[in-house]
C-alpha positions as CSV (number, residue, x, y, z in Angstrom):
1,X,-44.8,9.0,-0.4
2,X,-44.5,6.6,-3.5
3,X,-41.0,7.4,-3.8
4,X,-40.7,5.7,-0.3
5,X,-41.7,2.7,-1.6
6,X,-38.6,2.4,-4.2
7,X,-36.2,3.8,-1.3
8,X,-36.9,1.7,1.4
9,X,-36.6,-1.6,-0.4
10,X,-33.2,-0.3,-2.4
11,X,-31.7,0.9,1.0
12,X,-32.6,-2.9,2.6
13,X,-30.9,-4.3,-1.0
14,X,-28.0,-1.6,-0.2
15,X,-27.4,-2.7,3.2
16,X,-27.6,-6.6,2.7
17,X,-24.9,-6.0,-0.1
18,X,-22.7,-4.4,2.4
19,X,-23.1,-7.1,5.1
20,X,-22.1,-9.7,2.8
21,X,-18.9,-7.6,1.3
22,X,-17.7,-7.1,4.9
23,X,-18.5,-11.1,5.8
24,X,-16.9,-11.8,2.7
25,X,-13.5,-10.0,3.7
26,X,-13.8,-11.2,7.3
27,X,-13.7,-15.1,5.4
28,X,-11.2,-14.5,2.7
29,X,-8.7,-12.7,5.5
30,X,-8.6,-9.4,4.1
31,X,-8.1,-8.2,7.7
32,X,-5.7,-10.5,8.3
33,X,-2.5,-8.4,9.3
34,X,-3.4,-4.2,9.0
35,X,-0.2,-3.2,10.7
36,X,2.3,-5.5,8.6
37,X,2.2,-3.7,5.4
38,X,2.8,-0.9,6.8
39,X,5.8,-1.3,8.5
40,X,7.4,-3.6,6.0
41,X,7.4,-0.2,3.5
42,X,9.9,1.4,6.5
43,X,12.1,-1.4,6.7
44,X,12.2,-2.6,2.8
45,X,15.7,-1.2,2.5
46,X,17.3,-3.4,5.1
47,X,16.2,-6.8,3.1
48,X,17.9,-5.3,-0.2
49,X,21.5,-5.3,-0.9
50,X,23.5,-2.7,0.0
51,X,25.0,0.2,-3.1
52,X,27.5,-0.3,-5.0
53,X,30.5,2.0,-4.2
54,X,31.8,4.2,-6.9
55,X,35.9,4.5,-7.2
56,X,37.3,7.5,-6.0
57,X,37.6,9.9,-9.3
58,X,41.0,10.7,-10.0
59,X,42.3,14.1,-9.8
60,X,41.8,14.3,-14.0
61,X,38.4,13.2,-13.4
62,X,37.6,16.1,-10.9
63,X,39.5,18.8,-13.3
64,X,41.9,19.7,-10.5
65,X,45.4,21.1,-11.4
66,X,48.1,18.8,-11.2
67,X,50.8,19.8,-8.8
């Protein structure tokens, strides 16, 4: 029964802590855009620049006989 007396106050000082994290996050727009971040990851490669093409190896450089 004693032990109810730390508990109850901690879980009430637990609780109040979480309200104000998710008010906090609700102000500072953490929730701002959920969906954007994970789209931009599939589309990142169309904002970069394309590869750089390698010359066609020569037929020394693929160690093909001659004819």
């Amino acid at each position: 029964m004693t032990s109810l007396y730390l508990l109850i106050p901690l879980s009430l000082l637990l609780l109040a802590l979480a309200v104000w994290a998710f008010f906090w996050a609700v102000n500072n727009d953490q929730f701002d855009d959920l969906d954007g971040p994970a789209h931009r990851i599939l589309f990142d490669d169309d904002l970069a620049e394309p590869p750089k093409r390698r010359p066609a190896k020569t037929p020394a450089e693929r160690d093909e006989p001659r004819p």
